[in-house]
GULOSE-78363 format. One line per field, with one value per atom (N, C-alpha, C): residue number from 1; x, y, z. Coordinates in steps of 0.2 Angstrom, whole numbers, plus 5000, padded with zeros to 4 digits. Each point is the difference from the previous one (the first is absolute). Layout:
<nodes>
fifi <- NUM|...
X <- X|...
Y <- Y|...
Z <- Z|...
</nodes>
This chain:
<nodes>
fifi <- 1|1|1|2|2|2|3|3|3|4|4|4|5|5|5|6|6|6|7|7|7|8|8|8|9|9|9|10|10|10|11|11|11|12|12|12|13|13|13|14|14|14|15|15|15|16|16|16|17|17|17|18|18|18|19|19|19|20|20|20|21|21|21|22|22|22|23|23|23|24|24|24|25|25|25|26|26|26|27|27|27|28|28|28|29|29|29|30|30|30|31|31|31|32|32|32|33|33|33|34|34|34|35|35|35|36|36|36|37|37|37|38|38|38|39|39|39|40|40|40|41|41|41|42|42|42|43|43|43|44|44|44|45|45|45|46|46|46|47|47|47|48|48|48|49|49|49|50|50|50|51|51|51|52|52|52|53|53|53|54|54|54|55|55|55|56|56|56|57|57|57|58|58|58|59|59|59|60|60|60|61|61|61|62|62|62|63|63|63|64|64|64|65|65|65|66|66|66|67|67|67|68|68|68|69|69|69|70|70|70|71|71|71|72|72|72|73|73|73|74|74|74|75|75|75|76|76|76|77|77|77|78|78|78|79|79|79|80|80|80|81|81|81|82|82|82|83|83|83|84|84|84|85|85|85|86|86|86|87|87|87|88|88|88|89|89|89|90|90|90|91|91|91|92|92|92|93|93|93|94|94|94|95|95|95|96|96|96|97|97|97|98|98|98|99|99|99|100|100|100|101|101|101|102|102|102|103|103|103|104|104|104|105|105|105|106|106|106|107|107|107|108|108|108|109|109|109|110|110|110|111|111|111|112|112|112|113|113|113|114|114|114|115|115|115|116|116|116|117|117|117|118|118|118|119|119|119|120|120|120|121|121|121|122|122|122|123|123|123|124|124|124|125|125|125|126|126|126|127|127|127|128|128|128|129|129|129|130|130|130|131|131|131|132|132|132|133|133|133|134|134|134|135|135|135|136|136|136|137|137|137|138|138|138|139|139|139|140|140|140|141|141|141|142|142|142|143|143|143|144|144|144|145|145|145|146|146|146|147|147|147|148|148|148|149|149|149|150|150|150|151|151|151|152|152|152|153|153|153|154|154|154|155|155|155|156|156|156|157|157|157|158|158|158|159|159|159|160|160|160|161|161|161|162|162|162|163|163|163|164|164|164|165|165|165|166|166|166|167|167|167|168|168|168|169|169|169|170|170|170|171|171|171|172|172|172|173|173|173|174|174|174|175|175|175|176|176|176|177|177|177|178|178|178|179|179|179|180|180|180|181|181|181|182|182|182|183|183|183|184|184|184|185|185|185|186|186|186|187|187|187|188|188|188|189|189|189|190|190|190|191|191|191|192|192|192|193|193|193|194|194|194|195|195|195|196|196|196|197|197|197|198|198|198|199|199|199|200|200|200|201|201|201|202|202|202|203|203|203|204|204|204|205|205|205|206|206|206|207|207|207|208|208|208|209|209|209|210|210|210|211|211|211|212|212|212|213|213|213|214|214|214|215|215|215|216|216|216|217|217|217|218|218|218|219|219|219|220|220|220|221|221|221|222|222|222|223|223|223|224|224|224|225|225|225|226|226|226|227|227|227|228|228|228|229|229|229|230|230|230|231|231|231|232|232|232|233|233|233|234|234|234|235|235|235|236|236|236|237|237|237|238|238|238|239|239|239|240|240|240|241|241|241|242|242|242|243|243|243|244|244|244|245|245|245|246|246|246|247|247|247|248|248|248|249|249|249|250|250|250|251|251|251|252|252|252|253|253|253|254|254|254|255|255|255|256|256|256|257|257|257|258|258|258|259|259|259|260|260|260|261|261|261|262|262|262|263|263|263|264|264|264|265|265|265|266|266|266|267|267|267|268|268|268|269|269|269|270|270|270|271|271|271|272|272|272|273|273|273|274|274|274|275|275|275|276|276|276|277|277|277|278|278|278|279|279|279|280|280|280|281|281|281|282|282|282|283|283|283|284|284|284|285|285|285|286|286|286|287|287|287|288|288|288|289|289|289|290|290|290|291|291|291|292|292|292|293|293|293|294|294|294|295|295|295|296|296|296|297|297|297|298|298|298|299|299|299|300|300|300|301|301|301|302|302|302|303|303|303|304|304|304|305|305|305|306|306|306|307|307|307|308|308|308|309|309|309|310|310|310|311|311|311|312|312|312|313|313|313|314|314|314|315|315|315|316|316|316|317|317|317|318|318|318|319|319|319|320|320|320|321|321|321|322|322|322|323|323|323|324|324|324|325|325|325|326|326|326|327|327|327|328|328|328|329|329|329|330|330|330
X <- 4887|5006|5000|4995|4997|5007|5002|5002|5007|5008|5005|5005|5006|5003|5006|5005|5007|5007|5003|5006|5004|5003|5007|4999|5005|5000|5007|5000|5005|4998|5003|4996|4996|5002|4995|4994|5001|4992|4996|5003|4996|4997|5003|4997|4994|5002|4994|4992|5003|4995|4997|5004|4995|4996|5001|4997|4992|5003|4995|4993|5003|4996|4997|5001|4996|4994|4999|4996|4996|5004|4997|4999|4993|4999|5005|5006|5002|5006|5005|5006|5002|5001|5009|5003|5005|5009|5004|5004|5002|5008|5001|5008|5003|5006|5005|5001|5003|5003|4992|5000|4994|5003|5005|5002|4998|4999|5001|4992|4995|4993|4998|5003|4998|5000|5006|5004|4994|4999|4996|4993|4997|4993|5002|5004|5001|5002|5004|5000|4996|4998|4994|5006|5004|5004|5007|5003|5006|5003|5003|5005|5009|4999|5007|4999|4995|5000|4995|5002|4994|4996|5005|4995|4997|5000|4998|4992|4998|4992|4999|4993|4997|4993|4999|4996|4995|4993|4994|5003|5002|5001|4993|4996|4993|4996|5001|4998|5007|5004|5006|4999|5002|5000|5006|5003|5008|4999|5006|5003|5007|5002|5007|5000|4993|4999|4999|5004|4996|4997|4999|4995|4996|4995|4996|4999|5004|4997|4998|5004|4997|4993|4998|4993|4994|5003|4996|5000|5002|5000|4998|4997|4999|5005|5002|5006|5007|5005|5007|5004|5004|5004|5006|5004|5007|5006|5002|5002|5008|5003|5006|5007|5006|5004|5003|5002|5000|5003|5009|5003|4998|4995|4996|4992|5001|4990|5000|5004|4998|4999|5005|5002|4992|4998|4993|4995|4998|4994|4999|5009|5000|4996|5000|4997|4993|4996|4992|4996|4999|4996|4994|4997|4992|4998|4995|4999|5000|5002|5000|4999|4996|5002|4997|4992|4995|5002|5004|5000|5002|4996|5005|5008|5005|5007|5002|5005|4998|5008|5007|5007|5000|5002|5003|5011|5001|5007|5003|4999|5007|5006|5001|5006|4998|5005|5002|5000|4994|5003|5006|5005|5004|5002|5005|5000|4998|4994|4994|5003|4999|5003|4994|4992|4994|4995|4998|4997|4994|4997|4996|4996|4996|4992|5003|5003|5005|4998|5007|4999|4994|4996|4995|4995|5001|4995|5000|5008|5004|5000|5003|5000|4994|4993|4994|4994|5001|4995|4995|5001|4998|4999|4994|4998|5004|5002|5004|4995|4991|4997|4998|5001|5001|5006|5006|5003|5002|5001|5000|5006|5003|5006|5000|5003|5001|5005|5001|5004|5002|5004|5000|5004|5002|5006|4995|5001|4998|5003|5003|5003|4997|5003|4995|4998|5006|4999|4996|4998|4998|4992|4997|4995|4997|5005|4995|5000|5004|4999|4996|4996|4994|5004|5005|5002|4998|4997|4998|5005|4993|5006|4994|5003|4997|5004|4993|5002|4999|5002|4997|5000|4993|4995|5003|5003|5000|4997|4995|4998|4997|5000|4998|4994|4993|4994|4999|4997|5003|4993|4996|4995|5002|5004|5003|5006|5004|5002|4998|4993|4996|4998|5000|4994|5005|5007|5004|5004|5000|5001|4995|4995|4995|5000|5006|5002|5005|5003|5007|4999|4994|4996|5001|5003|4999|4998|5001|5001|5010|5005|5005|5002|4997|5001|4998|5002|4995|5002|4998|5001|4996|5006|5000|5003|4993|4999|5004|5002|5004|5000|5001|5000|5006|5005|5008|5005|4996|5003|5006|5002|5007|5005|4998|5004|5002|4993|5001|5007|4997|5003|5011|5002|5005|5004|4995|5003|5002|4996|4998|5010|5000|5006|5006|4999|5006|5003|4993|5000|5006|5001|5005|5007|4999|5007|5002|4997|5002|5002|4994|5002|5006|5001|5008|5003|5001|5005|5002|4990|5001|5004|4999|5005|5008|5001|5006|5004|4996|5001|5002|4993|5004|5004|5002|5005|5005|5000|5009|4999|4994|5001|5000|4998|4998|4997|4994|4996|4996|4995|4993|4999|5003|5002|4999|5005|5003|4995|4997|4995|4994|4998|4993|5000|5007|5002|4997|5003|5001|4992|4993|4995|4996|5002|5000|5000|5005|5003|4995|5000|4998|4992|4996|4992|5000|5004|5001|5003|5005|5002|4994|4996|4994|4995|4999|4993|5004|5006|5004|5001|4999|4998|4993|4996|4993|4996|5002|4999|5001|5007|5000|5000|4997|5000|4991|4996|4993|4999|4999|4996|4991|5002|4991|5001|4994|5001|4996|5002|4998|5004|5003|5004|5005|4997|5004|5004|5005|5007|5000|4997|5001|4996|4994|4996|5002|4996|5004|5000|4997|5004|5004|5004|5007|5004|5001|5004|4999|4992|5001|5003|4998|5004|5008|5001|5009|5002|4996|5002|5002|4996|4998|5003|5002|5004|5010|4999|5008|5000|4995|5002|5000|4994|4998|5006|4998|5003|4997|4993|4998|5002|5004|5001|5007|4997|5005|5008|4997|5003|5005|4999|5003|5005|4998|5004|5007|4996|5007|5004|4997|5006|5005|4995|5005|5006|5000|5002|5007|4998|5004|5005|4995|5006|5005|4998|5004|5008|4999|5006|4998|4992|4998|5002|5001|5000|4993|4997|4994|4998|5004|4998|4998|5006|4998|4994|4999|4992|4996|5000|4993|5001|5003|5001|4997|5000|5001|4991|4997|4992|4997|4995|4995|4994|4998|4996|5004|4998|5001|4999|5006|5002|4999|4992|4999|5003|5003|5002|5009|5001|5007|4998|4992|5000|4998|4996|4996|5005|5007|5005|5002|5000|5004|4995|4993|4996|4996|5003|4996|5006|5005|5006|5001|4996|5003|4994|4991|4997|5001|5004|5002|5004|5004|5005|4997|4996|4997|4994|4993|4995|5000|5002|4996|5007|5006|5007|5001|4998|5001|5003|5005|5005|4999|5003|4997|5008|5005|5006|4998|4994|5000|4999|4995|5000|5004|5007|5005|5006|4998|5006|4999|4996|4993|5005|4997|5003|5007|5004|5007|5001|4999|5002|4997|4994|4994|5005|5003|5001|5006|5003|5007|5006|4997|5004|5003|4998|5005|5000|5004|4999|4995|4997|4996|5002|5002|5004|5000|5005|5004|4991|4997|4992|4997|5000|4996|5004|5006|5003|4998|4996|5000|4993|4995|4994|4997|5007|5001|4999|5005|4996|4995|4997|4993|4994|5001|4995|4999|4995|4996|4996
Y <- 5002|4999|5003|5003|5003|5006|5004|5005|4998|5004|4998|5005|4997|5004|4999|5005|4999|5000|4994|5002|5002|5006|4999|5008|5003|5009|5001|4996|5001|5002|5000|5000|4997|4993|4995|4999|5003|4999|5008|5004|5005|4999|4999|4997|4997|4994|4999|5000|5005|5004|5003|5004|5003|5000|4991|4994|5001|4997|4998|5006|5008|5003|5004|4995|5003|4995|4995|4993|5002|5001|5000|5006|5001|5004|5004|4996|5002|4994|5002|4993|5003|4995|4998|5001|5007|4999|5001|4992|5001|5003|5005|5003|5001|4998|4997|5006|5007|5004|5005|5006|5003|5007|5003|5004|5001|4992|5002|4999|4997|5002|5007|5004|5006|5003|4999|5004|4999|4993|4995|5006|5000|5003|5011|5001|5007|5001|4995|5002|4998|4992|4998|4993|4999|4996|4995|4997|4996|5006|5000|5004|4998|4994|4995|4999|4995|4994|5005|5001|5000|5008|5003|5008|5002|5000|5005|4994|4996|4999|5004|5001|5003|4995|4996|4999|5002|4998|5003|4997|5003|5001|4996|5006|4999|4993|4997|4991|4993|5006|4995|4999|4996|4998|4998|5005|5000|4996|4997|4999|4997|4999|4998|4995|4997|4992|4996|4995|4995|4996|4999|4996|5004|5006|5005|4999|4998|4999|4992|4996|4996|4997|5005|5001|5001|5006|5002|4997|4994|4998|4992|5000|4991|5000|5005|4997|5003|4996|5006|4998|5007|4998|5003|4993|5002|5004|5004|5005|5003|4995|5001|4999|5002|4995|4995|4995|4994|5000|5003|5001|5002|5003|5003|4996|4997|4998|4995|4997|4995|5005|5004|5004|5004|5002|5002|4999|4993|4997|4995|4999|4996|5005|5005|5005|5000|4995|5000|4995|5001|4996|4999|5004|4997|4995|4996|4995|5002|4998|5001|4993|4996|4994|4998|5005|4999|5004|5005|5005|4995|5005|5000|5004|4998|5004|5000|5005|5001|5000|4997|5004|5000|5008|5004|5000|4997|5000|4998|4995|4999|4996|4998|4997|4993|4998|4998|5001|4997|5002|4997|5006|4998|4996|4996|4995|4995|5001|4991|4998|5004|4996|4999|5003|4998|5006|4998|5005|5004|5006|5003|4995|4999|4995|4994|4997|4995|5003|5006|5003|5001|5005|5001|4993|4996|4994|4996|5000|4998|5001|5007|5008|4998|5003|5003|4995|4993|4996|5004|5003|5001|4994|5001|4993|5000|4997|5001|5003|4997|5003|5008|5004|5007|5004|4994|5006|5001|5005|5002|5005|5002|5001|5005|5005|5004|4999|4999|4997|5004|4999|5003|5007|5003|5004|5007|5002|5007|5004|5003|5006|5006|5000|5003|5008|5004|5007|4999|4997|4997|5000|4996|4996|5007|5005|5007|5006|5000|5003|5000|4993|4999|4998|4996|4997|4993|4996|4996|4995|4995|4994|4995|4994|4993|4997|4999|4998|4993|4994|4994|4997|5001|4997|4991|5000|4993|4998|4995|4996|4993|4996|4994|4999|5005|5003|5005|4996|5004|5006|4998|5006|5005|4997|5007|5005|4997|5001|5005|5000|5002|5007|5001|5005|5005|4997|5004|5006|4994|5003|5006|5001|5005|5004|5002|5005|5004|4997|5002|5003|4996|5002|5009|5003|5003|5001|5008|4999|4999|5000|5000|4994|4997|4993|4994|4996|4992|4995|4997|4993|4994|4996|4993|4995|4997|4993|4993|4997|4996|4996|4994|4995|4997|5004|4997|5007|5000|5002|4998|4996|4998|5001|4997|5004|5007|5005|5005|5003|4999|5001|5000|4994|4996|5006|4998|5003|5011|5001|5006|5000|4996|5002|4997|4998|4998|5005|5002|5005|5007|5000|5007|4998|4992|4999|4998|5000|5001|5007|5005|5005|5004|4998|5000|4998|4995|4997|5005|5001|5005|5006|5001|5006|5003|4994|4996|5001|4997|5000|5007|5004|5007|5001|5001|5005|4999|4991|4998|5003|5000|5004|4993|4993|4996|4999|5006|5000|4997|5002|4998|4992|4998|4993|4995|5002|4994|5003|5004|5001|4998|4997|4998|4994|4996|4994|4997|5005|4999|5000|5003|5003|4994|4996|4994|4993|5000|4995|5000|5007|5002|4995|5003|4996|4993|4995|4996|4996|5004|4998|5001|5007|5001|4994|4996|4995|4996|4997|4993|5002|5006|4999|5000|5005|5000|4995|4995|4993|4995|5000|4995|5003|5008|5000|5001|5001|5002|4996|4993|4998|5002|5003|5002|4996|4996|4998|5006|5000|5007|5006|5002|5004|5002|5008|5003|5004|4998|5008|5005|4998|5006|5004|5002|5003|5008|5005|5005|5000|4995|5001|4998|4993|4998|5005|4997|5004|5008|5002|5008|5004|4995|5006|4998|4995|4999|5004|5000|5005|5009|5002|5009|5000|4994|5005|4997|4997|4999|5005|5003|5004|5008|5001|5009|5004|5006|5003|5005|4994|5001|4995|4994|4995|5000|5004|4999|4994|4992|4996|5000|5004|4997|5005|5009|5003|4999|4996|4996|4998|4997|4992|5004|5007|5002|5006|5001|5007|4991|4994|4996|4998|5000|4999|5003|5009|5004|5001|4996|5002|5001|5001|5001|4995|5000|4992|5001|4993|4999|5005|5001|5004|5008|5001|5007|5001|4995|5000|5000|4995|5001|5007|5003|5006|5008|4998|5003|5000|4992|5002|5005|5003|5004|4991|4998|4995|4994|4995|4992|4997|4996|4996|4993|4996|4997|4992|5003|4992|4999|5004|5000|4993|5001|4996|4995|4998|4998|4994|4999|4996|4998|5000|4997|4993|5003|4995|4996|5002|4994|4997|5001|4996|4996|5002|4994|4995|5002|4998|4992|5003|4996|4994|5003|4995|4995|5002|4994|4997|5003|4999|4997|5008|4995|4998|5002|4996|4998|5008|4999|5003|5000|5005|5007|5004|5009|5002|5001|5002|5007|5005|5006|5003|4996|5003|4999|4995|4996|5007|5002|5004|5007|5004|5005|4996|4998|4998|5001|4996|5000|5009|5004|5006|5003|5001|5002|4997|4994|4999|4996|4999|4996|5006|5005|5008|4995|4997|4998|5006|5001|5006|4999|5004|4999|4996|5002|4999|4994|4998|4993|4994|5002|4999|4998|5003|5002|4993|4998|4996|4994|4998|4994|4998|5006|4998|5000|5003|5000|4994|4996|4992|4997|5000|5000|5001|5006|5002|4993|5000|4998|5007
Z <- 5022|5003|5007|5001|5007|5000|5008|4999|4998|4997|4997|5005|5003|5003|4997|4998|4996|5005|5000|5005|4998|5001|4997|4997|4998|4997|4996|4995|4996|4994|4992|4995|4997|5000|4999|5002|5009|5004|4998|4997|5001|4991|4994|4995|5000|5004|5001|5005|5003|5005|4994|4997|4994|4994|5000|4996|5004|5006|5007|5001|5000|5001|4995|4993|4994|4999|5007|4998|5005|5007|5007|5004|5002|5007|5002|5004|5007|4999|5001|5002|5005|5004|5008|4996|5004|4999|5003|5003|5006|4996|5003|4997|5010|4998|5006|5006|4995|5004|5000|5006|4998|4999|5001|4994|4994|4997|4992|5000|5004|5002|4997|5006|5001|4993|4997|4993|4994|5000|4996|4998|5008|5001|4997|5002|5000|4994|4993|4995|4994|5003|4996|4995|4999|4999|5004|4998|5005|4998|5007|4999|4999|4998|4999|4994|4998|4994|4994|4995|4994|5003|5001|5004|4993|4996|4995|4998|5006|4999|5004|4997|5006|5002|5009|5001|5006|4997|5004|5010|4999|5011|5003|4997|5005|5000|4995|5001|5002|5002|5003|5007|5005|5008|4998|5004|5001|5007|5001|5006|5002|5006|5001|5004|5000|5005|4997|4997|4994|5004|5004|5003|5002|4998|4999|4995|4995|4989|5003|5001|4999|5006|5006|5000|4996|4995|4998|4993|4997|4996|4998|4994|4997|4996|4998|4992|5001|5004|5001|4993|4997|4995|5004|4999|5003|4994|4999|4999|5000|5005|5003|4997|4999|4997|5005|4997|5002|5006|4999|5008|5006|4999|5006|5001|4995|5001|5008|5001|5006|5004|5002|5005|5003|4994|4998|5003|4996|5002|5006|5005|5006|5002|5000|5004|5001|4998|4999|5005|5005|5005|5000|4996|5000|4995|4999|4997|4994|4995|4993|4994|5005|4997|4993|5001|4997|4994|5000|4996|4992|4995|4994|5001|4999|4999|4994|4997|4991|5003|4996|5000|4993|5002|4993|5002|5003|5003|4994|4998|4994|5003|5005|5004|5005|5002|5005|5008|5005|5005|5005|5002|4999|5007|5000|5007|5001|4995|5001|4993|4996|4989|4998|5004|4997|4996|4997|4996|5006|4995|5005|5004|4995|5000|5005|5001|5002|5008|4998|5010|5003|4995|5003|5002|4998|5002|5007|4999|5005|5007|4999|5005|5005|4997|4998|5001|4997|5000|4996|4994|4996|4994|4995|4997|4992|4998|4992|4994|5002|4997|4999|5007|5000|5000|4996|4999|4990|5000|4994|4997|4997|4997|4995|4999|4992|4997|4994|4997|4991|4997|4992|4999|4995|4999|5004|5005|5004|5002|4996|5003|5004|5006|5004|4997|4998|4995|4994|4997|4993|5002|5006|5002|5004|5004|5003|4995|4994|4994|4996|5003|4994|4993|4999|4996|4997|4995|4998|5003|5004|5004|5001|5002|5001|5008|5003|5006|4999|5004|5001|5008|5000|5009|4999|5006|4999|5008|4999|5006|4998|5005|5000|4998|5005|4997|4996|4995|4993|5002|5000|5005|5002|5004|5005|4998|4995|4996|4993|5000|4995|5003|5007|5004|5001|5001|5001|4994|4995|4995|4996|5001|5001|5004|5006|5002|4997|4995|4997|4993|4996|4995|4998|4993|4998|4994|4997|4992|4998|5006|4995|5005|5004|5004|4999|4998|4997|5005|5001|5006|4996|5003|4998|5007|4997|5007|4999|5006|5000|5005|5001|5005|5004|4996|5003|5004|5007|5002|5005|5001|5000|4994|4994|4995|4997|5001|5001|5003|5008|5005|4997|4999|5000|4994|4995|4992|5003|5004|5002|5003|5004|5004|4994|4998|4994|4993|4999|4995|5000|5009|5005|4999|5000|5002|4991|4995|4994|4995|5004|4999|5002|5007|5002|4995|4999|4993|4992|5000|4992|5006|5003|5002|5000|5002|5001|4992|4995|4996|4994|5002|4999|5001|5006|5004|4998|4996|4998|4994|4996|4993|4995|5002|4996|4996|5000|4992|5000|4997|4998|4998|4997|4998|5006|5004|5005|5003|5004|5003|4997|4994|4999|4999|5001|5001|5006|5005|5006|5003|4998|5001|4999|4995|4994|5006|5002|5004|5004|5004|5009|5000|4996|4998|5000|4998|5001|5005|5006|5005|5004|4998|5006|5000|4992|5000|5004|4997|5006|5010|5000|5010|4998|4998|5003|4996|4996|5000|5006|5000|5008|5007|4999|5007|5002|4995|5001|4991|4999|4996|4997|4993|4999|4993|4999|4993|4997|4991|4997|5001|5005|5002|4992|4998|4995|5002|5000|5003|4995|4995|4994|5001|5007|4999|5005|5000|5005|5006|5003|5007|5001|4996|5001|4995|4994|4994|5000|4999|4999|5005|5009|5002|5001|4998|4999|4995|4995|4997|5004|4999|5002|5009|5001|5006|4994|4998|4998|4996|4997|4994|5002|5004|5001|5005|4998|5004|5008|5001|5006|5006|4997|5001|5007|5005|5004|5001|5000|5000|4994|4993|4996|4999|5005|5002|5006|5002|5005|4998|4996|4997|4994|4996|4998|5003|5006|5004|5002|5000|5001|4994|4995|4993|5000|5001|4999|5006|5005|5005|5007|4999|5007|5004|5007|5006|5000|5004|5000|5004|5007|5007|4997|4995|4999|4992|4998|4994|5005|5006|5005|5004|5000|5004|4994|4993|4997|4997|5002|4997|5006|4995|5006|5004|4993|5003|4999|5005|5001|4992|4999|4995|5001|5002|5001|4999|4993|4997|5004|5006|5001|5006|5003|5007|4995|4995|4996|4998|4998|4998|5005|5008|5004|5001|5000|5001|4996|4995|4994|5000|5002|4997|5005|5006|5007|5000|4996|4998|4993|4997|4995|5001|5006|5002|5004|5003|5004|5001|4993|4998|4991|4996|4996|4995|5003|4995|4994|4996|4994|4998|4993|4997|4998|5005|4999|4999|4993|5000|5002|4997|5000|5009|5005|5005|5004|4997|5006|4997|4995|4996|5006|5001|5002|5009|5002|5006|5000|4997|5001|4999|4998|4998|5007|5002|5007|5006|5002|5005|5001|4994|4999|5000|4999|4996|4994|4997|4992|4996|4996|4995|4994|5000|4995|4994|4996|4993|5002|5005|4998|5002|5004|5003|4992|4997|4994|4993|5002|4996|5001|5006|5002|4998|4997|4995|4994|4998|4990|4998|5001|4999|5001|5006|5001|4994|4997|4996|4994|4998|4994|4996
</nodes>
């Protein structure tokens, strides 16, 4: 995969730098501010995200030019939460067309309603076959803990997908190849705006029940869009990169999103939940645009993500939100 540079310095990207530099030489790290550089180099961890890792400094190329990473790189993994990733990567003027691009994003960018891989090809004139995707239940504390987990590489070339996945390889890391990145992608950002719901769902106190109901439902509304919006014949929803990670973010308690939705059960306004997370709750942007997606792409039957909306951008009250998909259930 030639040299790797990582964009982005949140927890996610740093998990996986840690992934990166138990395989690789030397990684690119492009980190935005050079403050948190400096801090980086002088204490030997991030000084924001996941501080209690500690990583080897001396084979990291920090910098604060991503068009300096993306010089000095073949394989960029984007790294960013969604709301900020355009803003990010407009920033890149040198040719990048050739490159492999990996996104570990998890969202939507926002403004276009296109998945990563989409923008970047678009954007970029980058080719569908070098881009590449992480996908499956990965919590990012879990994953730099050395916690037993299962990654899934999805790419078109399944090759290139294989080469990559050989950088992420560990003993408590396993990776699994796949060819549907588009559905990845899709299920990735849907998964937010579900956990939102199991959220939702605590903070009213509705119970394990109506929330495994709900969990039950969600997987089934996810195969009805990422069927008509990206058709794959074979395509298993039951597998971990749709299901398991719909799972482990509605269920964990690392699950920012599901911590939203529940700071929203309980009485919070939206404005004051988004004020109240430390990190970005991705599935808050992740629901305006699957749901402007749906409506005017693949227009199919989503009670659960129209309910999530009505609550996110209608101000509807929850509760009474939440009555209008009890029926619904099978």
């Amino acid at each position: 995969m030639g040299n790797i540079a990582v964009v982005g310095s949140g927890s996610w990207a740093t998990a996986l730098a840690k992934l990166l530099l138990d395989n690789c030489d030397r990684i690119v790290w492009f980190v935005r501010r050079r403050d948190r550089i400096h801090d980086f180099i002088k204490y030997g961890h991030n000084p924001v995200y996941l501080s209690d890792i500690s990583l080897d400094t001396s084979r990291i190329h920090f910098t604060d030019d991503i068009n300096e990473a993306c010089s000095h790189a073949d394989t960029l993994v984007l790294v960013v939460p969604s709301p900020y990733l355009k803003e990010t990567i407009d920033r890149i003027t040198v040719d990048i067309s050739e490159k492999r691009v990996v996104s570990a994003v998890k969202g939507i960018v926002p403004e276009s309603d296109m998945i990563v891989s989409d923008y970047v090809c678009h954007r970029f004139g980058c080719r569908q076959e070098n881009m590449l995707v992480i996908g499956g239940p990965c919590h990012a504390e879990e994953v730099a803990l050395d916690r037993l987990s299962y990654l899934t590489i999805g790419c078109r070339d399944i090759e290139k997908a294989h080469d990559f996945a050989t950088l992420l390889d560990g003993k408590k890391l396993n990776t699994i190849l796949s060819q549907d990145v588009d559905g990845i992608e899709y299920a990735a950002v849907l998964k937010n705006v579900y956990a939102i719901a199991a959220g939702i769902l605590h903070g009213l106190k509705n119970g394990d029940n109506f929330q495994a109901m709900m969990v039950s439902n969600a997987i089934r509304e996810m195969a009805r869009f990422v069927e008509a919006i990206s058709p794959l014949e074979g395509r298993d929803i039951c597998r971990s990169a749709y299901l398991g990670d719909l799972l482990v973010t509605a269920y964990s308690r690392f699950s920012r999103n599901h911590n939203f939705g529940s700071m929203i059960g309980k009485g919070y306004s939206v404005k004051a939940a988004k004020m109240e997370m430390e990190m970005v709750a991705e599935g808050y942007y992740g629901t305006e645009c699957i749901y402007r997606i749906n409506r005017s792409r693949a227009k199919v039957d989503m009670p659960i993500l129209d309910c999530v909306y009505d609550i996110l951008y209608k101000n509807v009250r929850p509760s009474k939100a939440i009555e209008t998909i009890i029926g619904t259930f099978t």
